[in-house]
VOBA-1610 file (N, C-alpha, C; in pm, whole numbers, padded with zeros to 5 digits, always signed):
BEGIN
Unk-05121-05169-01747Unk-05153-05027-01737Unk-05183-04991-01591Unk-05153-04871-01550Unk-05157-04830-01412Unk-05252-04705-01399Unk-05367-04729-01317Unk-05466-04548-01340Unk-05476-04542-01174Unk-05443-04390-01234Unk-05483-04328-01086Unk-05527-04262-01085Unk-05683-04230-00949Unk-05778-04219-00943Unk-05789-04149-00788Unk-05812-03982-00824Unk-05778-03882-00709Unk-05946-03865-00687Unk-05988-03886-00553Unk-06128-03878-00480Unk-06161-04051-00462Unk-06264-04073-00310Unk-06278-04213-00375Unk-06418-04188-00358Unk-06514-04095-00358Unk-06669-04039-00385Unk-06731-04145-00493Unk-06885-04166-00476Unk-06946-04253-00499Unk-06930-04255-00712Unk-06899-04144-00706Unk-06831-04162-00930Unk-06689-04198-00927Unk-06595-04195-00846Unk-06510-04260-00805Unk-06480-04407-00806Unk-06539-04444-00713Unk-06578-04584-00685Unk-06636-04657-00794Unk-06708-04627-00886Unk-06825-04636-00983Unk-06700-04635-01137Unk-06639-04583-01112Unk-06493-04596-01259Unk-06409-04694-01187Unk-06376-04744-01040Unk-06314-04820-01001Unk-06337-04947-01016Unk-06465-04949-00973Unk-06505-05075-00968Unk-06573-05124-01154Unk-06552-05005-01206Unk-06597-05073-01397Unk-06439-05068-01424Unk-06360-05009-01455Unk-06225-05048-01468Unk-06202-05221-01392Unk-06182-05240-01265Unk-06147-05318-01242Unk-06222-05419-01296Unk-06319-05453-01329Unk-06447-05561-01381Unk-06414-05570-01540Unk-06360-05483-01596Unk-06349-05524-01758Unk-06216-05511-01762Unk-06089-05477-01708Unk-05969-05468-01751Unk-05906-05548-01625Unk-05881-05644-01696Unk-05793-05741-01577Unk-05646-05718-01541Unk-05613-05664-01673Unk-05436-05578-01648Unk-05392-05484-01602Unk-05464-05374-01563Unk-05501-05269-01493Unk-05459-05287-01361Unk-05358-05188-01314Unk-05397-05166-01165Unk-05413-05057-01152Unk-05464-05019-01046Unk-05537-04914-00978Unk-05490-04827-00860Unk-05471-04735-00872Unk-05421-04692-00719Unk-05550-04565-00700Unk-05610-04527-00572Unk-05692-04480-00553Unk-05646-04383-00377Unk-05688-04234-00461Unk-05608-04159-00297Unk-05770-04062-00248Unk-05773-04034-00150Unk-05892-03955-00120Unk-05798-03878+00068Unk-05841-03781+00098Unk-05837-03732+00193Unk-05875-03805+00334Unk-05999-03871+00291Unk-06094-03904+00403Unk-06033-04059+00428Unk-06029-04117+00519Unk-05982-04248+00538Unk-06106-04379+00499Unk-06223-04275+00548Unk-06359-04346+00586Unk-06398-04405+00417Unk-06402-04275+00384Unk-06418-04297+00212Unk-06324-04416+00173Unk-06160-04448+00168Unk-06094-04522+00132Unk-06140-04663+00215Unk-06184-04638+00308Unk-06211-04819+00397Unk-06322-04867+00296Unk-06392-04755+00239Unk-06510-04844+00168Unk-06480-04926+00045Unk-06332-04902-00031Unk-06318-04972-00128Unk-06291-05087-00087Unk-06294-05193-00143Unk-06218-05300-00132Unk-06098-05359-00231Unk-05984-05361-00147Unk-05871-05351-00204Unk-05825-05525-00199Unk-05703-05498-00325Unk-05692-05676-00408Unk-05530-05631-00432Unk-05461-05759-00491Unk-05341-05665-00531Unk-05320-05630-00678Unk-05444-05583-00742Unk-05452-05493-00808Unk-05508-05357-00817Unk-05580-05368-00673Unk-05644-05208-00652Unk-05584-05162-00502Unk-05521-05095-00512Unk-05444-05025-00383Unk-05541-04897-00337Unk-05495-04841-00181Unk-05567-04669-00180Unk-05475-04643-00125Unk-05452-04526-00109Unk-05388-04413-00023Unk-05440-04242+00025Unk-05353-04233+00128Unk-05402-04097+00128Unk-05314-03987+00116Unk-05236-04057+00015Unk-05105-03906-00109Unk-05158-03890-00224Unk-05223-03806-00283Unk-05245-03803-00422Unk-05094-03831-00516Unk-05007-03812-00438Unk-04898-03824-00572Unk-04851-03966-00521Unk-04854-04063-00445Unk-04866-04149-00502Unk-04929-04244-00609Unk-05092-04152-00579Unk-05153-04217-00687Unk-05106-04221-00823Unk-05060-04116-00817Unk-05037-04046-00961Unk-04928-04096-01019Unk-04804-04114-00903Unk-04694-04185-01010Unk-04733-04322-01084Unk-04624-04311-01177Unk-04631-04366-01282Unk-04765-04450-01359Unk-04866-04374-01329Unk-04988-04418-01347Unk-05026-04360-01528Unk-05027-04425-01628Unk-05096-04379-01743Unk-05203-04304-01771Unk-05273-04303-01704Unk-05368-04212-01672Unk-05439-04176-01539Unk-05491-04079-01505Unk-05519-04024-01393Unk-05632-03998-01378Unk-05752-04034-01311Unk-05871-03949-01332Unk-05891-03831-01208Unk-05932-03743-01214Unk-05960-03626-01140Unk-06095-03672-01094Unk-06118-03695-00980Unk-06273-03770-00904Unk-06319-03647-00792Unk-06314-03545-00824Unk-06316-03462-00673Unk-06423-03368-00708Unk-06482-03267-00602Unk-06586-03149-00659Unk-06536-03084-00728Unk-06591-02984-00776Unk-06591-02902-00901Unk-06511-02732-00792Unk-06529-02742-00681Unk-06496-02580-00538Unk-06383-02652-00508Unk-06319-02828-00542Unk-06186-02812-00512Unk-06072-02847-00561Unk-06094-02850-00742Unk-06048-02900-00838Unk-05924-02848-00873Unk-05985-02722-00864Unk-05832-02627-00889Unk-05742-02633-00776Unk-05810-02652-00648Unk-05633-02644-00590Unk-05597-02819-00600Unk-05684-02899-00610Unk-05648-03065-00580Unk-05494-03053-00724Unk-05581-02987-00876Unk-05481-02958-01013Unk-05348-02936-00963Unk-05384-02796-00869Unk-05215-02711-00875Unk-05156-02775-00761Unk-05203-02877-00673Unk-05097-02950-00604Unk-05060-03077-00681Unk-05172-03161-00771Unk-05050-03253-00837Unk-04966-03176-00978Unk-05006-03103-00986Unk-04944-03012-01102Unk-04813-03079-01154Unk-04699-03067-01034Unk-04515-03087-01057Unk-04513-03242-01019Unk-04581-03304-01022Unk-04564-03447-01003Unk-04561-03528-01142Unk-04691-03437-01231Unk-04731-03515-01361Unk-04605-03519-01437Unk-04615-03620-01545Unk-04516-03648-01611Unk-04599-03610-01766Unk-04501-03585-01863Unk-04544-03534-02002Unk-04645-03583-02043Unk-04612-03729-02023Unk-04691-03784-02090Unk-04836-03906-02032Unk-04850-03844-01917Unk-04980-03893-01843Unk-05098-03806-01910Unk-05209-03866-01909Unk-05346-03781-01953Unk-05409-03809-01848Unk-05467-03701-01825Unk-05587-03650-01710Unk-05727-03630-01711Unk-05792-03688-01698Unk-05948-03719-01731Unk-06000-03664-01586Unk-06108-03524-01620Unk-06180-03452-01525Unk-06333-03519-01547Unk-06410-03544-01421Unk-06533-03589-01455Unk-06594-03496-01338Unk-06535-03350-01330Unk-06602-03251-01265Unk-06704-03152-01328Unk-06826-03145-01306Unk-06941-03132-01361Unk-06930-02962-01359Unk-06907-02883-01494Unk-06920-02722-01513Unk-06781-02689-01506Unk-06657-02725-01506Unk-06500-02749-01508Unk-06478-02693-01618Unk-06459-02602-01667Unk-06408-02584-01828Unk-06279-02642-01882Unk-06278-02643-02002Unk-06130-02712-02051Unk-05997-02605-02029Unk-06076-02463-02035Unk-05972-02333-01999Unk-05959-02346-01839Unk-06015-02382-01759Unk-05996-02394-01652Unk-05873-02498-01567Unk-05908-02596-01653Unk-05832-02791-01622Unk-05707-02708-01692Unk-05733-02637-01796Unk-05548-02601-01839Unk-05473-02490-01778Unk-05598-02410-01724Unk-05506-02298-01610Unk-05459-02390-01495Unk-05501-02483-01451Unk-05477-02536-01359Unk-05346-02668-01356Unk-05345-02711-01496Unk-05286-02849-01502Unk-05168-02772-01574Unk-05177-02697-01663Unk-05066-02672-01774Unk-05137-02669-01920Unk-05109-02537-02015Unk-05183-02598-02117Unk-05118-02697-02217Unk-04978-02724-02164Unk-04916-02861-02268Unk-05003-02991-02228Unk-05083-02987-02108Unk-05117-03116-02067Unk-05220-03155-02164Unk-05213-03320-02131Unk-05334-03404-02215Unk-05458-03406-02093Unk-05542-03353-02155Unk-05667-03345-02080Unk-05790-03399-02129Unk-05892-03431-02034Unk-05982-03497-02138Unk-06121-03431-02014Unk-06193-03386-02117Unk-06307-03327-02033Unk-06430-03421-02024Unk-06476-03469-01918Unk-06587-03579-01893Unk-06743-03521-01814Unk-06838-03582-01895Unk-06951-03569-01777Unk-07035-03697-01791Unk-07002-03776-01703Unk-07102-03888-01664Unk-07189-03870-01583Unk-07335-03929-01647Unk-07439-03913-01517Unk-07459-03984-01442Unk-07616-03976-01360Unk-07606-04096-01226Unk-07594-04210-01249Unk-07647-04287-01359Unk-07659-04463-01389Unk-07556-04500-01403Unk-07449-04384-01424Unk-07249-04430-01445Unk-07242-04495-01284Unk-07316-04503-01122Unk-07305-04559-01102Unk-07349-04721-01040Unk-07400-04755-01172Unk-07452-04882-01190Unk-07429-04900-01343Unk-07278-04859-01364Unk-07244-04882-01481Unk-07334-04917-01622Unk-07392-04808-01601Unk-07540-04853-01743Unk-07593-04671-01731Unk-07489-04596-01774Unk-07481-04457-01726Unk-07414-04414-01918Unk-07443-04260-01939Unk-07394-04211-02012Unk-07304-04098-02030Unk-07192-04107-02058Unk-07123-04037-02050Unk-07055-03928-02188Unk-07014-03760-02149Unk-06984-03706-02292Unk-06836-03708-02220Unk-06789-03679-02349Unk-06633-03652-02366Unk-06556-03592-02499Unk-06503-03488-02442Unk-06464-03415-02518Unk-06252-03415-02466Unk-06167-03382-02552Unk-06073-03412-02534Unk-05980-03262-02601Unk-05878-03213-02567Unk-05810-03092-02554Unk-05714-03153-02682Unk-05651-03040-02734Unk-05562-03065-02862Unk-05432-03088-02863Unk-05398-03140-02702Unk-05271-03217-02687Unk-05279-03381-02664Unk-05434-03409-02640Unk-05416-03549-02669Unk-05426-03619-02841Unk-05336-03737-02822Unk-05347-03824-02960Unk-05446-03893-02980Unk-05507-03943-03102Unk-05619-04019-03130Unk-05581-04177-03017Unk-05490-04222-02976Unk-05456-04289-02884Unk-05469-04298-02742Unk-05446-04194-02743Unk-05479-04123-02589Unk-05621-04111-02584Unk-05709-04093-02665Unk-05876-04066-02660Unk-05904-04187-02654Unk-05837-04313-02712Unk-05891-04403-02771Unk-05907-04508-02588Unk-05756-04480-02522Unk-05708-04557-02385Unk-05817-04512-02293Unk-05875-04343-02312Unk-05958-04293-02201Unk-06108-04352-02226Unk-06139-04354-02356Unk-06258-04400-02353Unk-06301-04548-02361Unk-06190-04603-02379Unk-06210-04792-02312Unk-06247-04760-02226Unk-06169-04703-02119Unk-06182-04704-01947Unk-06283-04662-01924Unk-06304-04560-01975Unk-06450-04523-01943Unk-06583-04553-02021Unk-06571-04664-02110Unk-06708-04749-02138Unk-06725-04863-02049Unk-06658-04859-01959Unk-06700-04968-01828Unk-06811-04949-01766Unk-06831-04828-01711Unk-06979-04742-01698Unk-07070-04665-01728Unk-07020-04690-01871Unk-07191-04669-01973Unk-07117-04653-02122Unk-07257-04556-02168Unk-07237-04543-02351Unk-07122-04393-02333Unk-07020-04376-02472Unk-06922-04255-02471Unk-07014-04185-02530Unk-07031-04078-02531Unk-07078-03970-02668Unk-06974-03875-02686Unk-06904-03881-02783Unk-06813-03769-02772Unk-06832-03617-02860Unk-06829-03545-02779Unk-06857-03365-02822Unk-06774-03298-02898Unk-06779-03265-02940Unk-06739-03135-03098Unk-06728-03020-03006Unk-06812-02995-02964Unk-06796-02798-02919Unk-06821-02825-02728Unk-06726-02758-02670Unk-06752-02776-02533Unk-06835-02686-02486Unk-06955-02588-02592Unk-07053-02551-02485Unk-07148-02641-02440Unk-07197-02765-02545Unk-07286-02840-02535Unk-07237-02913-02395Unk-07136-02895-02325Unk-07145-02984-02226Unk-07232-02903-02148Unk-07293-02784-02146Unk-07399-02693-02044Unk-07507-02803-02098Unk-07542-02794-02206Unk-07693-02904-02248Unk-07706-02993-02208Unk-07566-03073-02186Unk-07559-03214-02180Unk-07539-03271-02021Unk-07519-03169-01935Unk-07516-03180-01815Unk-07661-03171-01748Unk-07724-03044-01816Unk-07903-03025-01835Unk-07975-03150-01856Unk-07953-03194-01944Unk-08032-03315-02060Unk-08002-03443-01940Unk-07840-03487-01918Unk-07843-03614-01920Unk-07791-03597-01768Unk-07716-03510-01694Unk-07687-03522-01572Unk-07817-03483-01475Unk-07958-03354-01495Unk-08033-03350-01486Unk-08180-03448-01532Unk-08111-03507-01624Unk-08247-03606-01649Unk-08302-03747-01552Unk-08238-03808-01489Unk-08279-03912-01362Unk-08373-03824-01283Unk-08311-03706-01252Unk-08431-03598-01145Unk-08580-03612-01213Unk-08571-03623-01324Unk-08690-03571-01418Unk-08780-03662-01407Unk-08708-03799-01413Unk-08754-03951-01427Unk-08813-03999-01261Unk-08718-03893-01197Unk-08773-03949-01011Unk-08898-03863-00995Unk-08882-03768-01082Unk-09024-03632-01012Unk-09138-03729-01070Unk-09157-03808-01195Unk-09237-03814-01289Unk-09297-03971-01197Unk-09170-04017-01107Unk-09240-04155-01084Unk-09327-04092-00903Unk-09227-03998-00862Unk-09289-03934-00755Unk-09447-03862-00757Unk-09481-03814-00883Unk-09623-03765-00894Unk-09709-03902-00933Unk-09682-03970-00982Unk-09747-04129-01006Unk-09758-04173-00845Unk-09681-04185-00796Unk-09685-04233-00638Unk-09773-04104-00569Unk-09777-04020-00575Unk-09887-03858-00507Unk-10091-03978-00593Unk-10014-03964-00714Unk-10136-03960-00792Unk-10211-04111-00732Unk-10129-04209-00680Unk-10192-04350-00649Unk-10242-04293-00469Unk-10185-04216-00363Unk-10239-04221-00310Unk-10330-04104-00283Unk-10398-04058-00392Unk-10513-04008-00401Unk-10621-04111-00425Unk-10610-04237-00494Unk-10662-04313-00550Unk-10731-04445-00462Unk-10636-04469-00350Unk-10548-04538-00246Unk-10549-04668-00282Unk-10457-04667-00394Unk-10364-04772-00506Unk-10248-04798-00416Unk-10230-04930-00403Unk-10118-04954-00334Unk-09985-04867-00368Unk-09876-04835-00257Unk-09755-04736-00324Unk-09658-04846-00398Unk-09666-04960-00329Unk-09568-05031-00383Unk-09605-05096-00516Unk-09700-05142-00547Unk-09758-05176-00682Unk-09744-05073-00771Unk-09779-04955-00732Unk-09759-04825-00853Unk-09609-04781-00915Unk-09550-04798-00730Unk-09371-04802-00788Unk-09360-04928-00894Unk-09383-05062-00881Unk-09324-05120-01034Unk-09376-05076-01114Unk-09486-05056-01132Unk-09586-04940-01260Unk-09508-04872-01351Unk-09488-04791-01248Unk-09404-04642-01274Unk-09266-04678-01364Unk-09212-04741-01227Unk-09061-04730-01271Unk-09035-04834-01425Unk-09099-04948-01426Unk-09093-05081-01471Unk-09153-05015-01629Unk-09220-04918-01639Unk-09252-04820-01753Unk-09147-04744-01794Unk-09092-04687-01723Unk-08966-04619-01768Unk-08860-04659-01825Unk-08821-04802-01711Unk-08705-04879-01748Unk-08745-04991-01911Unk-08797-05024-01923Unk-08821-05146-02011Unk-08881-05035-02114Unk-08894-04873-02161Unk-08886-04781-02256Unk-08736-04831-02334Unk-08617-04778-02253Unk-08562-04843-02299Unk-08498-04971-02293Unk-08470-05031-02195Unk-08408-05156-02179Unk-08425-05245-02280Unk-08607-05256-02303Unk-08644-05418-02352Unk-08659-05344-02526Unk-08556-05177-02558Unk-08537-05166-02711Unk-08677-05127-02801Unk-08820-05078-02667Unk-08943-05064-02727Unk-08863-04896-02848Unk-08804-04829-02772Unk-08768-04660-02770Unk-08631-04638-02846Unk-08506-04744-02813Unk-08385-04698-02881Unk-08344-04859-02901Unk-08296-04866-02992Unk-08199-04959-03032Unk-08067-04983-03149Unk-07987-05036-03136Unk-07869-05038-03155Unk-07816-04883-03138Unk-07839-04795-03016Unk-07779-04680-03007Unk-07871-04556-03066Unk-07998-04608-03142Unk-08043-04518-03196Unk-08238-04477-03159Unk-08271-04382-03146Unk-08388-04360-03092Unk-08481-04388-03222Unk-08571-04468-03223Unk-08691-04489-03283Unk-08795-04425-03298Unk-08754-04288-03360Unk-08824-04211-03381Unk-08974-04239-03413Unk-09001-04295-03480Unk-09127-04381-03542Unk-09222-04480-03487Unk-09174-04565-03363Unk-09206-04598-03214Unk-09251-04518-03184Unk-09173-04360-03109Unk-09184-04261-03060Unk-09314-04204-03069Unk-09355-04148-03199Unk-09452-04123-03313Unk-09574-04184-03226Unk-09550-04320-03311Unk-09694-04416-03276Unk-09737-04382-03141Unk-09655-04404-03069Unk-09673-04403-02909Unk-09780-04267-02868Unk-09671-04164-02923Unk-09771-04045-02904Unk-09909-04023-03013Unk-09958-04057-03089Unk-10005-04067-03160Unk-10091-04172-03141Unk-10052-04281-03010Unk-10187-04403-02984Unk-10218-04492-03122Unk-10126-04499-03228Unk-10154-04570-03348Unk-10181-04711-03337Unk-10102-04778-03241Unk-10142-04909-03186Unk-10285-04946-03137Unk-10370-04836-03118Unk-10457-04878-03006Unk-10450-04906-02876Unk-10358-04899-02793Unk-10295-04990-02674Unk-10396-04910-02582Unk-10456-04788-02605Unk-10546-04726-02474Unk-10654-04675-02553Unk-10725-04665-02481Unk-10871-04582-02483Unk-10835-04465-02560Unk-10912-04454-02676Unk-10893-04329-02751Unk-10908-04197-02667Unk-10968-04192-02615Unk-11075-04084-02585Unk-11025-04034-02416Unk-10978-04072-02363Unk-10904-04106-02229Unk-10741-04083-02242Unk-10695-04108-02362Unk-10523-04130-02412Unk-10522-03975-02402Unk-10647-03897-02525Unk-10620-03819-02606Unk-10631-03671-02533Unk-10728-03756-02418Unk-10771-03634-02292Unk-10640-03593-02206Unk-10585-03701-02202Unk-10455-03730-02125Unk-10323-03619-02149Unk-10323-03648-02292Unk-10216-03569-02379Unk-10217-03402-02362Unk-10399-03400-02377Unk-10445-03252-02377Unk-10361-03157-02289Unk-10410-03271-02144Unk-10386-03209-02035Unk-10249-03192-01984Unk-10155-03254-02009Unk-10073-03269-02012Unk-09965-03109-02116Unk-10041-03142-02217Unk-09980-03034-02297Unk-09991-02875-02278Unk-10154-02897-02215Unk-10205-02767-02131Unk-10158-02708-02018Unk-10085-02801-01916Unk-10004-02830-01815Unk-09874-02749-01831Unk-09791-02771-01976Unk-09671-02708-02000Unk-09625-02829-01971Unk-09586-02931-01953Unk-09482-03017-01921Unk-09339-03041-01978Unk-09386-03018-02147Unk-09231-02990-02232Unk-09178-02839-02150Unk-09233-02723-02165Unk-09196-02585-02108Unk-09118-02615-01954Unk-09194-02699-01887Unk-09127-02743-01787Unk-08996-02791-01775Unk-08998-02912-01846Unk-08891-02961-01835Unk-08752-02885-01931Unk-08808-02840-02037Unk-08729-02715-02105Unk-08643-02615-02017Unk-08751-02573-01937Unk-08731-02454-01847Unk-08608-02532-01680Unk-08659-02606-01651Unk-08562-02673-01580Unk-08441-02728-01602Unk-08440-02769-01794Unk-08298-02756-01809Unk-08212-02661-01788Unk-08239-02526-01827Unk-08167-02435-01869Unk-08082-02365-01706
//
């Protein structure tokens, strides 16, 4: 199989380098404008770069669209007359509509609408995908191998939820940096070492889910969840937990983060 892969930007690189790591049959061709950007890949003779998008593109089975969202449409209407019937095109441009990718591509084309967030690059990222009504259950099936190289698929029913889901999961790392950033404010009020509080912090967040306390086999533990908020374990000071919560709730912090999705 042959994919080609227009931008070589750090989500770029991040599908390049998980493609190349789980699909050994795969080659790759990779085009970007910038030269500087292309020196950073490292190329094998299965991953090529250039700086023609339509080389990338020939005879490539699939194509991913790697570029901003201000230059999508013209990057579309210049490979436009290159594509062949039966290539599918995977956009991982963040607010892109599917009416948009088809004013731009053709609406016979196979399109596949993507939003991966930041951990896509450290391949342990989540990604939605939603797919247009000219691709085959085959064609969904080729795009989303490729793209479980760098994280979990979720695939969408209705393409407004990609506004939520860009909110929720492309906005959510910010949420997770503010939350470890006021822990780090809050230690040097305290004058708690910064670097001890960063594993604190972060090493709390990550091992929520990693070590399966919060979600497992794909599914959130609601009932964990529960206890947790609820202190059913005992694990803290009643009286200190419960003060905690108060304040917190008094604070607005759900309203917050509610309000910052939207």
């Amino acid at each position: 199989m042959r994919v080609g892969i227009i931008g070589a930007g750090n989500m770029a690189t991040a599908i390049l380098s998980g493609i190349a790591g789980t699909h050994k049959n795969a080659s790759i061709c990779c085009s970007d404008i910038s030269q500087k950007q292309l020196s950073k890949i490292k190329t094998t003779n299965k991953v090529k770069i250039t700086k023609d998008n339509k080389v990338a593109i020939k005879k490539s089975t699939i194509v991913f669209l790697c570029v901003k969202p201000n230059i999508i449409e013209k990057v579309a209407k210049e490979i436009k007359p290159f594509l062949e019937p039966n290539q599918i095109v995977v956009s991982v441009a963040a607010g892109v509509t599917m009416k948009s990718l088809e004013a731009s591509l053709g609406k016979n084309r196979k399109i596949i609408r993507t939003m991966p967030n930041l951990p896509c690059l450290i391949r342990k990222g989540v990604v939605a995908v939603m797919a247009n009504k000219n691709c085959t259950p085959k064609d969904k099936k080729m795009a989303e191998k490729l793209m479980s190289s760098i994280g979990k698929l979720v695939s969408l029913r209705r393409e407004k939820d990609f506004d939520c889901i860009t909110a929720l999961s492309g906005s959510g790392p910010a949420f997770f940096a503010q939350y470890i950033r006021s822990n780090l404010e809050f230690a040097k009020t305290k004058k708690i070492n910064s670097k001890e509080d960063m594993i604190f912090a972060a090493y709390t967040l990550l091992n929520l889910g990693a070590k399966n306390v919060l979600i497992k086999g794909g599914h959130l533990k609601s009932q964990m969840m529960q206890d947790i908020f609820m202190n059913k374990n005992k694990l803290w000071d009643g009286k200190r937990f419960t003060g905690n919560l108060m304040v917190i709730g008094e604070q607005g912090l759900g309203d917050y983060v509610l309000f910052g999705s939207m």
